[in-house]
NUMARGU-633908 format. One record per residue (C-alpha): residue in one letter; x, y, z. Coordinates in Angstrom, 1 decimal. Example, Ala and Ser with C-alpha at 12.3 -4.5 7.8 and 13.67 -1.06 7.14 Angstrom:
+--------+--------+--------+--------+
| nudren |     xx |     yy |     zz |
+--------+--------+--------+--------+
|      A |   12.3 |   -4.5 |    7.8 |
|      S |   13.7 |   -1.1 |    7.1 |
+--------+--------+--------+--------+
//
This chain:
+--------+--------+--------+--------+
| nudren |     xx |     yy |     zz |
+--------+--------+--------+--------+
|      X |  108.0 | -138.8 | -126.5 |
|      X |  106.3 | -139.6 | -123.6 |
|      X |  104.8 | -137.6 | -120.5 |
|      X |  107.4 | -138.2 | -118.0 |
|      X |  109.8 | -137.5 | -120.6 |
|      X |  109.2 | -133.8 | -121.6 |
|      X |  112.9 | -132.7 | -122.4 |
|      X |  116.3 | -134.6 | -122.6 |
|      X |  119.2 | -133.3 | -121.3 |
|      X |  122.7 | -134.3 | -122.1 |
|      X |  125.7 | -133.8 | -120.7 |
|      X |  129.1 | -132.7 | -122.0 |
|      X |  131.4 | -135.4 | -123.5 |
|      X |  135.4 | -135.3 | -124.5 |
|      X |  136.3 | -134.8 | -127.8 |
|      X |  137.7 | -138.3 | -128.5 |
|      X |  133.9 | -139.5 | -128.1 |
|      X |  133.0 | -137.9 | -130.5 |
|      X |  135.5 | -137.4 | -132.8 |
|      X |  134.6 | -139.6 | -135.3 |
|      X |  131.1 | -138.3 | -134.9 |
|      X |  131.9 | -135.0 | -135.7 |
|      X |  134.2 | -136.1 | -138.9 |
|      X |  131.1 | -137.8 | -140.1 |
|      X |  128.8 | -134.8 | -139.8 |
|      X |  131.0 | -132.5 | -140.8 |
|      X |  132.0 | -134.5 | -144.1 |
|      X |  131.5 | -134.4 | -147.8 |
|      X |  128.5 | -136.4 | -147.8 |
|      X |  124.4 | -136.1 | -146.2 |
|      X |  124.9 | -139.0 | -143.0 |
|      X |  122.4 | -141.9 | -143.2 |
|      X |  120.8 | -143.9 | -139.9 |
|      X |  121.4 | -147.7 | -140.4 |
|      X |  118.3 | -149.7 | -138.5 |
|      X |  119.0 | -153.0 | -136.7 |
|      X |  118.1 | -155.1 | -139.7 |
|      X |  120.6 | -153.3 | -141.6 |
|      X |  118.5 | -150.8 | -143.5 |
|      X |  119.6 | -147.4 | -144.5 |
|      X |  117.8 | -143.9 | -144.2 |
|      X |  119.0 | -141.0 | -145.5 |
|      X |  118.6 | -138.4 | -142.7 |
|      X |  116.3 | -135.4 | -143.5 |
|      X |  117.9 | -131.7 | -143.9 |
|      X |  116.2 | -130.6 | -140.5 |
|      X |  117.6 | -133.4 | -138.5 |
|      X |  121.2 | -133.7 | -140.0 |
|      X |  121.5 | -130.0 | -139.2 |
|      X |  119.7 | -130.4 | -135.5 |
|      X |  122.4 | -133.8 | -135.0 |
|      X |  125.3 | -131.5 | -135.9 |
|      X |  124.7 | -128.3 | -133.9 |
|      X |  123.9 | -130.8 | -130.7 |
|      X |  127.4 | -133.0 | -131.6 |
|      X |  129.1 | -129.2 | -132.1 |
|      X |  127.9 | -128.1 | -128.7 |
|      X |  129.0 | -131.4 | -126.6 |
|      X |  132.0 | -130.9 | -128.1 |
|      X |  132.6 | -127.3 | -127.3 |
|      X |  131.5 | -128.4 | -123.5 |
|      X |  128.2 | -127.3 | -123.5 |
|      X |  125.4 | -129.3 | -122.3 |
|      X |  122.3 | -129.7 | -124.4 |
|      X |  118.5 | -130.1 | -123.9 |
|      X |  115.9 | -131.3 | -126.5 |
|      X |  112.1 | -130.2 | -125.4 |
|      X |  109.3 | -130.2 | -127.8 |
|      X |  107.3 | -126.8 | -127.5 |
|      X |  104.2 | -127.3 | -126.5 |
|      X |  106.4 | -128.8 | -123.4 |
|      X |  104.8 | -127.5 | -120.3 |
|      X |  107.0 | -126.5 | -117.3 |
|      X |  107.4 | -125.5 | -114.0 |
|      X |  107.6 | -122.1 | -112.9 |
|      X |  111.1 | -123.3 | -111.4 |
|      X |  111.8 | -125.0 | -115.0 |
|      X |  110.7 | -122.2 | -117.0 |
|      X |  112.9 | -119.7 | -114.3 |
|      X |  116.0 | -121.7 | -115.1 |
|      X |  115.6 | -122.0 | -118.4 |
|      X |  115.3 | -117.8 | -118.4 |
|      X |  118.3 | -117.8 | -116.1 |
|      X |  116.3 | -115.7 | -113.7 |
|      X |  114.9 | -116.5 | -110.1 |
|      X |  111.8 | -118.5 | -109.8 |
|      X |  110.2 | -115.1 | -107.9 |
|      X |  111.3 | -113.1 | -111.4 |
|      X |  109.8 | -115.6 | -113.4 |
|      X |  106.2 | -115.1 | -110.8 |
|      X |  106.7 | -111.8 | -111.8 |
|      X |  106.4 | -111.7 | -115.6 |
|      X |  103.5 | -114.2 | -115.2 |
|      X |  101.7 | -112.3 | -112.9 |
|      X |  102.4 | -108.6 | -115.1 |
|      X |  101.1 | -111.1 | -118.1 |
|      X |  104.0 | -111.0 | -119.6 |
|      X |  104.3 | -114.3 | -120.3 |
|      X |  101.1 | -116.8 | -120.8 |
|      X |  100.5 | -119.3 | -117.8 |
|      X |   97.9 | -121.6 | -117.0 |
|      X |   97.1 | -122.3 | -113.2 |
|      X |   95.2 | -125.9 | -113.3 |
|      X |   95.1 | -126.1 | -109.3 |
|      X |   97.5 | -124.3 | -107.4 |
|      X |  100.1 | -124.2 | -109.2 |
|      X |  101.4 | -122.0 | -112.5 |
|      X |  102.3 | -124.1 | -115.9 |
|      X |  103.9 | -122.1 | -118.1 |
|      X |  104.3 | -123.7 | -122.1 |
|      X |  107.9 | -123.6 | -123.7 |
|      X |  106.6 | -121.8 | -126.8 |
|      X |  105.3 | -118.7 | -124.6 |
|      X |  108.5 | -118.8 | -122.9 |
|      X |  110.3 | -118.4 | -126.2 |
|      X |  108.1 | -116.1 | -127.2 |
|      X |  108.8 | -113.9 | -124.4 |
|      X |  112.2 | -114.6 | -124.9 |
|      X |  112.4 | -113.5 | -128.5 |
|      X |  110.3 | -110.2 | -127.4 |
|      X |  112.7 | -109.5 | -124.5 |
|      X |  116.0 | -109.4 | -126.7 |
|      X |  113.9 | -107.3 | -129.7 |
|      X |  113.5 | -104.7 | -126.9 |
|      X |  116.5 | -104.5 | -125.3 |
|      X |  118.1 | -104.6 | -129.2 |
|      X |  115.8 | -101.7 | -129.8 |
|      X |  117.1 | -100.2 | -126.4 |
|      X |  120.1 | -100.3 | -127.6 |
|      X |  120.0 |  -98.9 | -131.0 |
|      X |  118.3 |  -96.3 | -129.7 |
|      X |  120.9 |  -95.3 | -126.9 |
|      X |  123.8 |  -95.6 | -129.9 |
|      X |  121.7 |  -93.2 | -131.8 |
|      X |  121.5 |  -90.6 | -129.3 |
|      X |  125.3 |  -91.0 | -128.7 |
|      X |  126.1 |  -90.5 | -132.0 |
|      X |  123.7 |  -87.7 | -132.7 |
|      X |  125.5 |  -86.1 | -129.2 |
|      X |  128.5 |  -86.4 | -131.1 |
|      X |  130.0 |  -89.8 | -129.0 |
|      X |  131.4 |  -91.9 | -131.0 |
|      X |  130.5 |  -95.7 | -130.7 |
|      X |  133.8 |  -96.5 | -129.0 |
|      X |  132.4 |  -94.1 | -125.9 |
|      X |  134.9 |  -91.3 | -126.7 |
|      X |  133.7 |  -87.9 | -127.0 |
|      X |  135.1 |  -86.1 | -130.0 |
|      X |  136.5 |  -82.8 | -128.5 |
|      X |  138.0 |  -81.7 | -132.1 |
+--------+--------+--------+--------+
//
């Protein structure tokens, strides 16, 4: 891949574009690329399942984008990609939250720490979480959020 091309993004399709796609995929047998000089390949495991879940998610609606890690962003990229504000985003950088380099004036921040972060932001609220359910049901609430009164 390129420089300029750091990440491809594609856009949702109809089902009837991909129909016959998604028949082939989803079949009996492991899909195969054929070359321009007619040549088969077998596609690897990792690749056939990568091919599917991106086919699955255009035709469910949903757009996809393919990034290498050690992709570097933007700190209005890497914002997006969060779905939080670019200031947010400034924020975690700055708290070191999340790794960043700063060649000249401006903040690069690497797909891999993002996902990193990303990873140790849901463990934590999971962990939140568990631990609020456990001091409900040790309170005697039950997980439904009703209080047992008998």
């Amino acid at each position: 891949m390129s420089a300029s091309a750091i990440a491809r993004t594609v856009g949702p399709k109809t089902r009837t574009d991909l129909a016959p796609v998604i028949a082939v995929l989803h079949g009996p047998s492991m899909p195969a690329l054929v070359g321009p000089n007619g040549e088969q390949v077998v596609l690897p495991v990792e690749v056939f399942h990568l091919l599917r879940d991106v086919v699955d998610a255009l035709e469910q609606g949903k757009g996809v984008t393919i990034a290498p890690q050690d992709a570097v962003m933007t700190t209005q990229q890497a914002a997006d990609f969060l779905g939080v504000s670019r200031p947010t985003l400034v924020k975690f950088l700055e708290a070191g939250r999340i790794a960043f380099e700063k060649p000249g004036r401006h903040r690069r921040v690497r797909l891999a720490d993002i996902l990193t972060f990303q990873e140790r932001l849901r463990s934590e609220r999971r962990a939140a979480l568990d631990e609020i359910t456990s001091q409900e049901t040790q309170a005697g609430i039950r997980p439904d959020g009703f209080v047992a009164t008998r």
